[in-house]
Residue frames relative to the residue before (quaternion, step in Angstrom):
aa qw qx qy qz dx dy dz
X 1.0000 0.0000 0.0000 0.0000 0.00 0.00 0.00
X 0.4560 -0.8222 0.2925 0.1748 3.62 -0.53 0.77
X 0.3648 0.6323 -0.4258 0.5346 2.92 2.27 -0.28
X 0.5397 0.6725 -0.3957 0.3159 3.83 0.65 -1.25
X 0.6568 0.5696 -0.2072 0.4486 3.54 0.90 -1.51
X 0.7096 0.2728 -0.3144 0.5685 3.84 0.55 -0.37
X 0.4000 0.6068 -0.5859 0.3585 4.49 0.80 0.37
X 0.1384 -0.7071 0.6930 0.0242 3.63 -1.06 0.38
X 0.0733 0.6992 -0.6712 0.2351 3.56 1.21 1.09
X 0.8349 0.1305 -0.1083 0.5237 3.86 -1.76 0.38
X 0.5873 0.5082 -0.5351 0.3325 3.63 0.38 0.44
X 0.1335 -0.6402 0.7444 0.1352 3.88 -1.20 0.42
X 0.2446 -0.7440 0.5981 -0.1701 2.94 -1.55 1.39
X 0.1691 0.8262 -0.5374 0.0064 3.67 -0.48 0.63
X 0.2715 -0.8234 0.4930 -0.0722 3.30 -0.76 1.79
X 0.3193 -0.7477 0.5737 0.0994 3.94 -0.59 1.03
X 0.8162 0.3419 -0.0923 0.4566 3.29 -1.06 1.04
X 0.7583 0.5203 -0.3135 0.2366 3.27 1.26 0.13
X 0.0497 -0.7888 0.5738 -0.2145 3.32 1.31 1.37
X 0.9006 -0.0540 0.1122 0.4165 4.07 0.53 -1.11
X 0.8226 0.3862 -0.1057 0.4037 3.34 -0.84 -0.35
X 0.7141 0.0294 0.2428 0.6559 3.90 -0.83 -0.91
X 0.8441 0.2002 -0.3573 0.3460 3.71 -0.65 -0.69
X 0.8026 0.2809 -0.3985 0.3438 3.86 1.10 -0.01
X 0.2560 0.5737 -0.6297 0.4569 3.18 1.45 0.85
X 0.6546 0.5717 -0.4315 0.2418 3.90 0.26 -0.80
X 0.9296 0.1346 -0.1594 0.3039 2.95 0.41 -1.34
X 0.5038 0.5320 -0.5476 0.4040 3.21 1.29 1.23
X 0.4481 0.6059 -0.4964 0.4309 3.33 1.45 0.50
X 0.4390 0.6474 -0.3318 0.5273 3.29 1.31 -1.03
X 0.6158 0.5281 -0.2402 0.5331 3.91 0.23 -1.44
X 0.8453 0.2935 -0.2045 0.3969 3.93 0.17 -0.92
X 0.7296 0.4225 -0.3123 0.4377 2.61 1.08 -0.09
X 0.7459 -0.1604 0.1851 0.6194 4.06 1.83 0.01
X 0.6888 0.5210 -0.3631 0.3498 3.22 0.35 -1.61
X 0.2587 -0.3701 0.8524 0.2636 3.39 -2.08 0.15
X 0.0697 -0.7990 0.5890 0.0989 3.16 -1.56 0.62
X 0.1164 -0.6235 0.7030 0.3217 4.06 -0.86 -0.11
X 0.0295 -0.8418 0.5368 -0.0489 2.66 -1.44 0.69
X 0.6115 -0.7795 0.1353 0.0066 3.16 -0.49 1.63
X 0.1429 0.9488 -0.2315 0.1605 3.45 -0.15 0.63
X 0.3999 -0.6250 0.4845 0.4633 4.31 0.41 0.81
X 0.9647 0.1145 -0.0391 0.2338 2.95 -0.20 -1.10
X 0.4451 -0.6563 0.3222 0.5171 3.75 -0.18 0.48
X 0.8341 0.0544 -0.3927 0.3835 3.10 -1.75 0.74
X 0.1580 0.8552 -0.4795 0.1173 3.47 0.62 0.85
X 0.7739 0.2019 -0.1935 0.5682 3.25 1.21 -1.10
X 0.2195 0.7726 -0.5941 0.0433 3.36 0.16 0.86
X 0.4157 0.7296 -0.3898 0.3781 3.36 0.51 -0.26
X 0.6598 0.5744 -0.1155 0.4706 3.00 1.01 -2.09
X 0.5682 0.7352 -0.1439 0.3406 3.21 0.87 -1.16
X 0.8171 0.2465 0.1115 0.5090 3.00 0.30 -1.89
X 0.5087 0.4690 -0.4445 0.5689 3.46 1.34 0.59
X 0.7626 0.4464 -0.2989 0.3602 3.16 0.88 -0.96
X 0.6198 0.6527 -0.2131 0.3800 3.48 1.17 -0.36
X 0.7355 0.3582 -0.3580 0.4501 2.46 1.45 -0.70
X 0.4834 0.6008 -0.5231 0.3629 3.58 1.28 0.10
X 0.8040 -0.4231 0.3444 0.2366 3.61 0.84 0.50
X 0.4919 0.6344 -0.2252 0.5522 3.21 2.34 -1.08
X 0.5058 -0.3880 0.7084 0.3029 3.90 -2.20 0.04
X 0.1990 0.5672 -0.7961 -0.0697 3.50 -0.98 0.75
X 0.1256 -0.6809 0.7136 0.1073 3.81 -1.69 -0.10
X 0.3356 -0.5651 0.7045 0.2678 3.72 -1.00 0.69
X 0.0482 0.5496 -0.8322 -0.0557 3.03 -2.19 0.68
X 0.3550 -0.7674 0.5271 0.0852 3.67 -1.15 1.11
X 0.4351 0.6972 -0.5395 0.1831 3.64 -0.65 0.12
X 0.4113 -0.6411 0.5979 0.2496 3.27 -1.69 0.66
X 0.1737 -0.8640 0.3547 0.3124 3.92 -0.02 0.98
X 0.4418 0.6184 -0.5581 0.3330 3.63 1.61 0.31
X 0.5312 0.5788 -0.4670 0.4059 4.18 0.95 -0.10
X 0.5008 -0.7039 0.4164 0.2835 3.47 -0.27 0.99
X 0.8638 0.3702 -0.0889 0.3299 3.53 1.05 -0.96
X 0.5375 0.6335 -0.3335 0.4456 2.96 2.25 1.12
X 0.3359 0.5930 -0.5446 0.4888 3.33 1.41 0.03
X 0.7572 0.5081 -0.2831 0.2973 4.01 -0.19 -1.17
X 0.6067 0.5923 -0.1490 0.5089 3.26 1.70 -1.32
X 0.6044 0.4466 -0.3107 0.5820 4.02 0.98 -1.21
X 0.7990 0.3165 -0.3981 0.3209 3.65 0.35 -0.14
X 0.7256 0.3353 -0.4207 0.4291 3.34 0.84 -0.34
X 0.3793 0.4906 -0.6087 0.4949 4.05 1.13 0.49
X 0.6153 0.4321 -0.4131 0.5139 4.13 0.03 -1.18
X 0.9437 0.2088 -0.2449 0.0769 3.55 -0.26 -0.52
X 0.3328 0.7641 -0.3667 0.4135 2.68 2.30 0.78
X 0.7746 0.5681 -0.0583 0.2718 2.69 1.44 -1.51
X 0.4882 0.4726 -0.2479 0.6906 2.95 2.44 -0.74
X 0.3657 -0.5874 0.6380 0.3379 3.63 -0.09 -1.11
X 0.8086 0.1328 0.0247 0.5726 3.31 0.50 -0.18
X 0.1817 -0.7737 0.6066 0.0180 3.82 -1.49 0.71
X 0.2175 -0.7949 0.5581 0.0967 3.59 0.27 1.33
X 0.7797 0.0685 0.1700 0.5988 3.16 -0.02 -1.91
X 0.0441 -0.6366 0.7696 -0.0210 3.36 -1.81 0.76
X 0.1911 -0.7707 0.5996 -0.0999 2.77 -1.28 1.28
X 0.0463 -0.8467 0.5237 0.0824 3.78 0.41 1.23
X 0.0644 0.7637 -0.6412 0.0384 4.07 -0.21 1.39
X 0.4327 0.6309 -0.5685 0.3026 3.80 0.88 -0.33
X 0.4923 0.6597 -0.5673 0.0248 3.63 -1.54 0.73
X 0.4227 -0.7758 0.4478 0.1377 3.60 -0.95 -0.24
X 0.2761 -0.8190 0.5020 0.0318 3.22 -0.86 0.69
X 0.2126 0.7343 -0.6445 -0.0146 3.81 -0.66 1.03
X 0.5911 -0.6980 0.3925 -0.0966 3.01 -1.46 0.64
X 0.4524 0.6719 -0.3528 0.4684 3.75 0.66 1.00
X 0.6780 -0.5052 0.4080 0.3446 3.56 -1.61 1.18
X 0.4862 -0.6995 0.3939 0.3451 3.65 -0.50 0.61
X 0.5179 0.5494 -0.3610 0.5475 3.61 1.42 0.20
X 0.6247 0.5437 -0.2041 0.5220 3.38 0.65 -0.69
X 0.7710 0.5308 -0.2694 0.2262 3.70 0.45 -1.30
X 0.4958 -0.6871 0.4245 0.3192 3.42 -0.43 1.78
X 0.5403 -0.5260 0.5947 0.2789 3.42 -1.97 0.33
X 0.7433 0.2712 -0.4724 0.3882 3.49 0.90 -0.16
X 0.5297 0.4767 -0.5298 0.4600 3.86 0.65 -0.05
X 0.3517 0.7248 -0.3968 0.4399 3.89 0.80 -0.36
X 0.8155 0.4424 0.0336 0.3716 3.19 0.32 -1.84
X 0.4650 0.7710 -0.0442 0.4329 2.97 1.39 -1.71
X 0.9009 0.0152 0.0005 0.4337 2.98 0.15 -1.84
X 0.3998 0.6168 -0.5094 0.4475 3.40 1.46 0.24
X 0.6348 0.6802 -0.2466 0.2710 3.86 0.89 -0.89
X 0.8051 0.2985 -0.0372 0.5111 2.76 1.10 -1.44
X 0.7384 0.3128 -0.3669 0.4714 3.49 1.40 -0.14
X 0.7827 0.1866 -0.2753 0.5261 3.59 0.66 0.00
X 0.5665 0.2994 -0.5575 0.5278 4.57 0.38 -0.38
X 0.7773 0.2350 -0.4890 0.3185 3.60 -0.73 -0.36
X 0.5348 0.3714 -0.6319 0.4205 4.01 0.03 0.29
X 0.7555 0.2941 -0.4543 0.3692 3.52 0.07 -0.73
X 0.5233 0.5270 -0.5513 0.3801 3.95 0.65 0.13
X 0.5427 0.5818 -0.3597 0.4874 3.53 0.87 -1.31
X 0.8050 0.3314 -0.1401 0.4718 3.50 -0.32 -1.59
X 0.6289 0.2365 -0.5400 0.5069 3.90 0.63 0.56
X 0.6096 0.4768 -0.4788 0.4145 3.80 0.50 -0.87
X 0.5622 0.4571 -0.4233 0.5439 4.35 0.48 -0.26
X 0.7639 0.4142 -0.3777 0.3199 3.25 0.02 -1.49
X 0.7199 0.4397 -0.3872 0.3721 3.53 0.27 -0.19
X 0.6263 0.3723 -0.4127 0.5466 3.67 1.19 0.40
X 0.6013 0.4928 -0.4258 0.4628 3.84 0.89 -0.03
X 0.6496 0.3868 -0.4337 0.4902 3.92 1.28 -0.60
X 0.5491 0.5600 -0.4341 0.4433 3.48 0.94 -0.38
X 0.8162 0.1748 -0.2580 0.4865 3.78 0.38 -0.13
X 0.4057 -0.7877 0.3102 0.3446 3.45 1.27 0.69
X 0.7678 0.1557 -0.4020 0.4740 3.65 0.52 1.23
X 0.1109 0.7067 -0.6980 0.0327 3.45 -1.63 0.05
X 0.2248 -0.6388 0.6945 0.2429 3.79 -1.70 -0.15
X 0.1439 -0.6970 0.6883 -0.1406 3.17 -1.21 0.72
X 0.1109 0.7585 -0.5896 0.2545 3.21 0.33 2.08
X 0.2738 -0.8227 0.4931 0.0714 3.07 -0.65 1.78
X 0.1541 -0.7714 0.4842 0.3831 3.91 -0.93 -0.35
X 0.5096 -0.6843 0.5092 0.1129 3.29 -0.84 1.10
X 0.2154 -0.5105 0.7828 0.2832 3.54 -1.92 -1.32
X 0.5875 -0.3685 0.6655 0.2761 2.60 -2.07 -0.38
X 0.6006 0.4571 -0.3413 0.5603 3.72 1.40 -1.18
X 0.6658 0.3093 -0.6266 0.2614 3.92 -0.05 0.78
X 0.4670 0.5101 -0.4995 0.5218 3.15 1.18 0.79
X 0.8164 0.4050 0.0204 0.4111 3.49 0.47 -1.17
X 0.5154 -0.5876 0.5152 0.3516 3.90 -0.78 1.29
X 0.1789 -0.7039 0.6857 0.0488 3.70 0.05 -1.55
X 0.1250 0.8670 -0.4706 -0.1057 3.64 -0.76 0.51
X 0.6688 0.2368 -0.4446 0.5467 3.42 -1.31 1.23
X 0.6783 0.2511 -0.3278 0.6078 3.80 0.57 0.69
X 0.0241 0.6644 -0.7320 0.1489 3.56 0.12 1.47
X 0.6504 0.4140 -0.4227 0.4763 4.44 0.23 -0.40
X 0.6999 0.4508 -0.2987 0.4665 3.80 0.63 -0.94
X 0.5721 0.5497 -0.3442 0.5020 4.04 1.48 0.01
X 0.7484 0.5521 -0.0957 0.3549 2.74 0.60 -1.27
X 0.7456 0.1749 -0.2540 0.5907 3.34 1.25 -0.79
X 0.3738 0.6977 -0.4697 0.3909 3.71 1.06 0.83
X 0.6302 0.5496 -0.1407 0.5300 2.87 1.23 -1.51
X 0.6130 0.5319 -0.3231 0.4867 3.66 0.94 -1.06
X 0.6646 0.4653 -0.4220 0.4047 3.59 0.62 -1.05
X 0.5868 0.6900 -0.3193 0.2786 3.60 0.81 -1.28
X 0.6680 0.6539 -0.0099 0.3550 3.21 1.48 -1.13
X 0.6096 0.5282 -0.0608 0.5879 2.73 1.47 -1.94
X 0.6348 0.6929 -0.1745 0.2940 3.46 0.97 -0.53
X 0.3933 0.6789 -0.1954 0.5884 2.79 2.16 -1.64
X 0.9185 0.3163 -0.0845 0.2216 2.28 -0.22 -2.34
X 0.5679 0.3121 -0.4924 0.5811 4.18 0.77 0.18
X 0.5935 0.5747 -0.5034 0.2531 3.77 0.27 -0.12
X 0.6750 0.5402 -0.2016 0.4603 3.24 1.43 -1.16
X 0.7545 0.2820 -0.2826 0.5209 3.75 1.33 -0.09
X 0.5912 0.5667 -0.3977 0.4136 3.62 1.15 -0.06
X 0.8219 0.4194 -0.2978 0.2447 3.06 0.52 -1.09
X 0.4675 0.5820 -0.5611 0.3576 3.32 0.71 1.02
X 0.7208 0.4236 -0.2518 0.4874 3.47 1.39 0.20
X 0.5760 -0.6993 0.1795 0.3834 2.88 1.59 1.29
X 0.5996 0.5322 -0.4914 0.3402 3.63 0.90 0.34
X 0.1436 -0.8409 0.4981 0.1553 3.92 -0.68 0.59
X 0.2696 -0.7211 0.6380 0.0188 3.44 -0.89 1.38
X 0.1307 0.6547 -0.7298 0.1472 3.89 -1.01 1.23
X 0.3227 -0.7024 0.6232 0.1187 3.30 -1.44 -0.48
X 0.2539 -0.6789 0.6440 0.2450 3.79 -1.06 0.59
X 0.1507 -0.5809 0.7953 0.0854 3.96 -1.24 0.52
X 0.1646 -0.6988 0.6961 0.0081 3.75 -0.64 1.78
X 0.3099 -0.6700 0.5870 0.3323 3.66 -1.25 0.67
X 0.7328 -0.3251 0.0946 0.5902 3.58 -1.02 -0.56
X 0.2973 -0.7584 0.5677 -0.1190 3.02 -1.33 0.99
X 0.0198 0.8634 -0.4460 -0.2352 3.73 -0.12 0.89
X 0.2420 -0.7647 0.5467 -0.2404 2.55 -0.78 1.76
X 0.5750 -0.4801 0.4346 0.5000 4.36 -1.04 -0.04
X 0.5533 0.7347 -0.2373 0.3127 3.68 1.36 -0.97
X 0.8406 0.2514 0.0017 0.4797 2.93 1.35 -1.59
X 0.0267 0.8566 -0.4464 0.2572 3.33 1.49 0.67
X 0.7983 0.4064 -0.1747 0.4087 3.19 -0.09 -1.61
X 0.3498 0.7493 -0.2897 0.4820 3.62 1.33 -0.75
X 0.6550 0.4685 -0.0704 0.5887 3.17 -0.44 -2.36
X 0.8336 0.4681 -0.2251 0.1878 3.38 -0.60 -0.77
X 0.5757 0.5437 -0.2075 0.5744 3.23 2.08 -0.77
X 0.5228 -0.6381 0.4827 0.2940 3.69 -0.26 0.25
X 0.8654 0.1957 -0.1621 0.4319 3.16 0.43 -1.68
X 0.5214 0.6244 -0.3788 0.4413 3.56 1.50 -0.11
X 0.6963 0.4602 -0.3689 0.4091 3.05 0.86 -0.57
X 0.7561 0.3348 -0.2746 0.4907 3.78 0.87 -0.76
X 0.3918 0.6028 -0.5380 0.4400 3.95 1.25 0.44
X 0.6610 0.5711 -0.2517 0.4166 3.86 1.60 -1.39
X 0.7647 0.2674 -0.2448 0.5328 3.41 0.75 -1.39
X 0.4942 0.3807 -0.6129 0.4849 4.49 0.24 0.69
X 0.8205 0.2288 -0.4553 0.2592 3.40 0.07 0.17
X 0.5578 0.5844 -0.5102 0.2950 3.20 1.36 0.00
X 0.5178 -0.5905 0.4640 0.4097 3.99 -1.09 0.51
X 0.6529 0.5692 -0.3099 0.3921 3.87 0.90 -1.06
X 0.2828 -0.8200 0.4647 0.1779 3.43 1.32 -0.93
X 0.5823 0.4175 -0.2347 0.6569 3.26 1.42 0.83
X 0.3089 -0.5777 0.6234 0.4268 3.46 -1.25 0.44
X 0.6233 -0.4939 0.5230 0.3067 3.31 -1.54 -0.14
X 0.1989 -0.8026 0.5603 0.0485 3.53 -1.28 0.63
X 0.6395 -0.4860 0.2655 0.5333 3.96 -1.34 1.14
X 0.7373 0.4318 -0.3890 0.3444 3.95 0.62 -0.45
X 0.4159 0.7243 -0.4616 0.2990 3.21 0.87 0.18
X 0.6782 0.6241 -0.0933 0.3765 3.25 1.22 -1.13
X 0.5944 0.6820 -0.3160 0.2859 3.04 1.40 -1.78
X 0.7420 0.3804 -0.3252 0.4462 4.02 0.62 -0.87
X 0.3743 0.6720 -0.4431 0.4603 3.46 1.08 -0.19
X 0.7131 0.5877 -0.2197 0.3128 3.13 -0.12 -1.70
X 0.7602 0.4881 -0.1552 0.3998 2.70 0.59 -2.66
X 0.6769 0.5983 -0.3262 0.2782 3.57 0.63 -0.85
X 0.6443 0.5005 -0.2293 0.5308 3.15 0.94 -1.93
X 0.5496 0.6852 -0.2537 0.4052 3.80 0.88 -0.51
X 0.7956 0.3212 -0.0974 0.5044 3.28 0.98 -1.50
X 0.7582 -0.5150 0.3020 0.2619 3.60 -1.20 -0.45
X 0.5056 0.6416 -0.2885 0.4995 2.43 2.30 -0.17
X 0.5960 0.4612 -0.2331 0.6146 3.65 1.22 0.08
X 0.2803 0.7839 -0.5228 0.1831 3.64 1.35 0.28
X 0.7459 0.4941 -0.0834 0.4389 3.74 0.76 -1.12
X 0.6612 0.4863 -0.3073 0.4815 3.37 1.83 0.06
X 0.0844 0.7891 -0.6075 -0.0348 3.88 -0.57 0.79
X 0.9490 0.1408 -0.1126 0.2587 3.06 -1.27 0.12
X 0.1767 0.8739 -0.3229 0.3175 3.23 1.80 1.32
X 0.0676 0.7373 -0.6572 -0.1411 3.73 -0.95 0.21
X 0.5597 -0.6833 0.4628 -0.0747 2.47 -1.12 1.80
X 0.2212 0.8231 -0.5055 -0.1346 3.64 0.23 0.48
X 0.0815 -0.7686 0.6340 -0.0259 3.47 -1.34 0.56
X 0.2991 0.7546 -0.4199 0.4060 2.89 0.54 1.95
X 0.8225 -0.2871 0.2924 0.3944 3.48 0.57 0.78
X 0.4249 -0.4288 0.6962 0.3885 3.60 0.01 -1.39
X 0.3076 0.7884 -0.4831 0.2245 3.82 0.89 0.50
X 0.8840 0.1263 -0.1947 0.4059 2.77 0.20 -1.18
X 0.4169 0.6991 -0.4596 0.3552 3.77 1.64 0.56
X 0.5229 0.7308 -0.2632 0.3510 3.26 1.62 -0.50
Protein backbone atom coordinates (compact mmCIF):
# COMPACT_ATOMS: atom_id res chain seq x y z
CA UNK A 1 0.00 0.00 0.00
CA UNK A 2 1.63 3.27 -0.77
CA UNK A 3 0.35 5.13 2.17
CA UNK A 4 2.71 2.37 4.02
CA UNK A 5 5.80 3.96 2.13
CA UNK A 6 5.59 7.45 3.85
CA UNK A 7 5.27 5.33 7.90
CA UNK A 8 8.57 5.83 9.71
CA UNK A 9 7.51 2.93 12.12
CA UNK A 10 11.20 1.61 13.77
CA UNK A 11 12.79 4.69 12.55
CA UNK A 12 14.83 7.11 15.13
CA UNK A 13 15.22 10.53 14.06
CA UNK A 14 17.22 13.44 15.35
CA UNK A 15 16.11 17.02 14.58
CA UNK A 16 18.23 20.46 15.36
CA UNK A 17 16.61 23.46 16.53
CA UNK A 18 13.66 22.13 17.90
CA UNK A 19 13.16 24.19 21.08
CA UNK A 20 10.18 26.14 18.77
CA UNK A 21 8.64 27.00 15.79
CA UNK A 22 9.21 24.91 12.32
CA UNK A 23 11.86 22.65 13.90
CA UNK A 24 9.37 21.46 16.81
CA UNK A 25 6.53 21.15 14.62
CA UNK A 26 9.11 18.69 12.83
CA UNK A 27 10.05 16.42 14.98
CA UNK A 28 6.77 15.77 16.50
CA UNK A 29 5.60 15.34 13.05
CA UNK A 30 8.41 12.98 12.71
CA UNK A 31 6.81 11.38 16.21
CA UNK A 32 3.28 11.08 14.27
CA UNK A 33 4.25 9.83 11.92
CA UNK A 34 6.73 6.64 13.78
CA UNK A 35 9.88 8.25 14.52
CA UNK A 36 11.51 8.22 18.15
CA UNK A 37 13.12 11.41 18.04
CA UNK A 38 16.23 13.44 19.91
CA UNK A 39 15.71 16.50 19.90
CA UNK A 40 17.72 19.47 19.91
CA UNK A 41 18.23 22.46 21.69
CA UNK A 42 20.90 25.67 23.08
CA UNK A 43 19.78 25.42 26.02
CA UNK A 44 18.86 22.63 28.40
CA UNK A 45 15.33 21.85 28.73
CA UNK A 46 14.74 23.67 25.64
CA UNK A 47 12.78 21.20 23.82
CA UNK A 48 10.56 20.19 26.28
CA UNK A 49 7.52 20.89 24.90
CA UNK A 50 8.75 18.85 21.95
CA UNK A 51 9.22 16.20 24.23
CA UNK A 52 6.14 15.86 25.98
CA UNK A 53 4.11 15.92 22.81
CA UNK A 54 6.05 13.39 21.59
CA UNK A 55 5.70 11.03 24.40
CA UNK A 56 2.79 11.33 24.66
CA UNK A 57 2.23 9.99 21.14
CA UNK A 58 3.58 6.88 22.72
CA UNK A 59 7.07 7.71 20.71
CA UNK A 60 11.19 7.85 22.46
CA UNK A 61 11.93 11.48 22.51
CA UNK A 62 15.61 12.36 24.27
CA UNK A 63 17.05 15.98 24.65
CA UNK A 64 20.51 16.61 23.21
CA UNK A 65 21.96 20.20 24.23
CA UNK A 66 24.48 22.21 22.42
CA UNK A 67 25.21 25.68 21.22
CA UNK A 68 25.81 24.93 17.30
CA UNK A 69 28.02 28.24 16.97
CA UNK A 70 30.82 25.90 19.21
CA UNK A 71 32.53 24.18 16.52
CA UNK A 72 32.69 20.96 18.54
CA UNK A 73 28.87 20.47 19.10
CA UNK A 74 27.53 19.52 15.88
CA UNK A 75 29.90 16.10 16.28
CA UNK A 76 28.93 15.77 20.06
CA UNK A 77 24.68 16.05 19.39
CA UNK A 78 25.27 13.08 17.31
CA UNK A 79 27.03 10.73 19.14
CA UNK A 80 24.69 11.76 22.52
CA UNK A 81 21.37 11.28 19.84
CA UNK A 82 22.81 8.13 18.85
CA UNK A 83 23.63 6.52 21.98
CA UNK A 84 20.50 7.19 23.14
CA UNK A 85 18.52 5.99 20.00
CA UNK A 86 20.92 3.28 18.84
CA UNK A 87 20.69 4.16 15.61
CA UNK A 88 20.11 7.55 13.27
CA UNK A 89 17.66 7.04 10.35
CA UNK A 90 16.72 10.49 9.45
CA UNK A 91 18.35 13.88 10.46
CA UNK A 92 16.93 16.83 9.99
CA UNK A 93 19.41 19.94 10.35
CA UNK A 94 16.56 23.09 11.10
CA UNK A 95 18.78 24.86 13.80
CA UNK A 96 19.74 28.51 12.44
CA UNK A 97 19.77 32.22 12.90
CA UNK A 98 19.24 35.33 11.63
CA UNK A 99 21.13 38.83 12.08
CA UNK A 100 20.38 41.75 10.49
CA UNK A 101 22.39 44.81 9.03
CA UNK A 102 23.26 46.97 5.68
CA UNK A 103 25.88 44.82 4.09
CA UNK A 104 28.41 47.70 4.76
CA UNK A 105 27.77 47.85 8.20
CA UNK A 106 27.67 43.95 8.86
CA UNK A 107 30.01 42.98 11.80
CA UNK A 108 32.66 40.10 11.22
CA UNK A 109 31.37 38.51 14.19
CA UNK A 110 27.61 38.10 13.19
CA UNK A 111 29.33 37.27 9.68
CA UNK A 112 30.87 34.36 11.35
CA UNK A 113 28.14 33.67 13.76
CA UNK A 114 25.80 33.10 11.21
CA UNK A 115 27.81 31.34 8.64
CA UNK A 116 28.47 28.72 11.67
CA UNK A 117 25.45 27.93 12.75
CA UNK A 118 23.54 27.94 9.52
CA UNK A 119 25.67 26.21 7.10
CA UNK A 120 29.55 24.66 9.03
CA UNK A 121 27.53 22.93 11.58
CA UNK A 122 25.00 21.08 9.06
CA UNK A 123 27.83 19.97 7.14
CA UNK A 124 29.60 18.85 10.56
CA UNK A 125 26.28 17.27 11.75
CA UNK A 126 25.50 15.70 8.31
CA UNK A 127 29.25 14.34 8.05
CA UNK A 128 29.50 13.16 11.79
CA UNK A 129 25.79 11.01 10.89
CA UNK A 130 26.75 10.41 7.49
CA UNK A 131 29.28 8.08 8.37
CA UNK A 132 26.90 5.89 10.50
CA UNK A 133 24.03 5.94 7.80
CA UNK A 134 26.85 4.72 4.98
CA UNK A 135 27.86 2.29 7.47
CA UNK A 136 24.38 0.76 7.56
CA UNK A 137 23.70 1.52 3.96
CA UNK A 138 20.71 3.96 4.46
CA UNK A 139 19.62 7.25 6.07
CA UNK A 140 17.68 10.79 5.11
CA UNK A 141 19.24 13.87 5.46
CA UNK A 142 16.54 16.60 5.39
CA UNK A 143 18.15 19.83 5.23
CA UNK A 144 16.41 23.40 5.87
CA UNK A 145 16.87 25.79 3.26
CA UNK A 146 15.14 29.52 2.23
CA UNK A 147 13.84 31.03 -0.45
CA UNK A 148 17.28 33.30 -0.04
CA UNK A 149 19.17 30.26 -1.84
CA UNK A 150 17.39 31.43 -4.56
CA UNK A 151 17.27 35.01 -3.62
CA UNK A 152 19.99 37.99 -2.49
CA UNK A 153 17.40 39.34 0.26
CA UNK A 154 18.48 42.55 1.86
CA UNK A 155 20.27 43.38 5.18
CA UNK A 156 20.92 39.57 5.68
CA UNK A 157 23.89 39.06 3.28
CA UNK A 158 25.32 36.04 6.23
CA UNK A 159 21.68 34.48 6.48
CA UNK A 160 21.99 34.26 2.19
CA UNK A 161 24.86 33.21 1.91
CA UNK A 162 24.82 30.37 4.20
CA UNK A 163 21.26 29.47 2.77
CA UNK A 164 22.55 29.38 -0.44
CA UNK A 165 25.57 27.32 0.98
CA UNK A 166 23.14 24.78 2.40
CA UNK A 167 21.43 24.49 -1.10
CA UNK A 168 24.73 23.39 -2.40
CA UNK A 169 26.02 21.29 0.30
CA UNK A 170 23.07 19.32 -0.51
CA UNK A 171 24.03 18.62 -4.21
CA UNK A 172 27.10 18.16 -3.16
CA UNK A 173 26.64 15.02 -0.32
CA UNK A 174 23.80 13.95 -2.58
CA UNK A 175 26.07 13.37 -5.48
CA UNK A 176 28.49 11.08 -3.29
CA UNK A 177 26.08 9.44 -0.85
CA UNK A 178 23.64 8.28 -2.72
CA UNK A 179 25.31 5.34 -3.82
CA UNK A 180 25.14 4.16 -0.26
CA UNK A 181 21.62 4.41 -0.17
CA UNK A 182 21.47 7.44 2.05
CA UNK A 183 19.52 10.53 0.40
CA UNK A 184 20.36 14.16 1.21
CA UNK A 185 17.60 16.99 -0.22
CA UNK A 186 16.38 19.96 1.47
CA UNK A 187 13.01 22.00 2.05
CA UNK A 188 13.36 26.03 1.00
CA UNK A 189 10.23 27.32 3.50
CA UNK A 190 8.71 30.65 2.08
CA UNK A 191 7.72 33.20 4.67
CA UNK A 192 6.94 31.49 7.56
CA UNK A 193 5.68 32.85 10.92
CA UNK A 194 8.20 32.05 12.72
CA UNK A 195 10.64 34.18 15.82
CA UNK A 196 12.75 34.99 12.47
CA UNK A 197 10.07 36.75 10.84
CA UNK A 198 8.68 38.89 13.54
CA UNK A 199 10.14 42.02 12.58
CA UNK A 200 8.56 41.44 9.02
CA UNK A 201 4.91 40.85 10.49
CA UNK A 202 5.47 43.78 12.36
CA UNK A 203 6.07 46.34 9.46
CA UNK A 204 2.81 47.13 7.87
CA UNK A 205 3.97 47.75 4.51
CA UNK A 206 6.43 44.76 4.51
CA UNK A 207 4.17 42.71 5.53
CA UNK A 208 1.41 43.40 2.78
CA UNK A 209 4.35 44.00 -0.10
CA UNK A 210 4.92 39.84 1.20
CA UNK A 211 1.38 38.59 1.30
CA UNK A 212 0.33 40.50 -2.69
CA UNK A 213 2.77 38.47 -3.91
CA UNK A 214 2.16 35.47 -2.27
CA UNK A 215 -0.56 33.30 -4.56
CA UNK A 216 -1.91 31.44 -1.16
CA UNK A 217 -2.40 34.85 0.45
CA UNK A 218 -1.21 33.79 3.74
CA UNK A 219 2.11 33.50 5.38
CA UNK A 220 2.86 29.96 5.87
CA UNK A 221 2.69 27.97 9.11
CA UNK A 222 5.10 25.05 11.24
CA UNK A 223 2.30 22.70 9.56
CA UNK A 224 2.85 23.56 6.38
CA UNK A 225 5.98 21.68 6.28
CA UNK A 226 5.02 18.62 8.29
CA UNK A 227 4.28 16.41 4.85
CA UNK A 228 7.25 17.77 3.29
CA UNK A 229 9.42 16.65 5.88
CA UNK A 230 7.49 13.38 6.47
CA UNK A 231 8.04 12.42 2.91
CA UNK A 232 11.62 13.39 2.05
CA UNK A 233 12.05 11.39 5.41
CA UNK A 234 10.26 8.29 4.35
CA UNK A 235 10.73 5.78 1.49
CA UNK A 236 8.45 7.34 -0.41
CA UNK A 237 11.17 9.84 -1.53
CA UNK A 238 13.59 6.82 -1.92
CA UNK A 239 14.51 7.82 -5.66
CA UNK A 240 14.85 11.53 -4.76
CA UNK A 241 18.45 13.10 -4.01
CA UNK A 242 19.61 16.20 -3.99
CA UNK A 243 16.18 18.11 -4.24
CA UNK A 244 14.91 21.49 -2.89
CA UNK A 245 11.82 21.23 -1.89
CA UNK A 246 10.03 24.44 -1.96
CA UNK A 247 7.08 25.16 0.26
CA UNK A 248 6.33 28.57 -0.25
CA UNK A 249 3.00 29.62 -1.19
CA UNK A 250 3.30 29.94 -5.02
CA UNK A 251 6.35 32.35 -4.24
CA UNK A 252 8.66 31.74 -6.08
CA UNK A 253 6.07 30.75 -9.17
CA UNK A 254 5.13 34.29 -8.95
Amino acid sequence: MILDKFSLAGKSALVTGASRGLGQRIAIALAEAGADVACHSREADGAAEAIAAITALGRKAVSVVGDMAETEVPSRVAAEALAELGKIDILVNNAGMIRRSPAVDFSEENWSTVIQVNLSSVFRLSQAVGRHMIERGSGKIVNIASLLSFQGGVTVPAYTASKSGVAGLTKALANEWAKYNVNVNAIAPGYMETDNTSALRADETRNRQIMERIPAGRWGDADDLSGAVVFLSSSASDYVQGHVMVVDGGWMAR
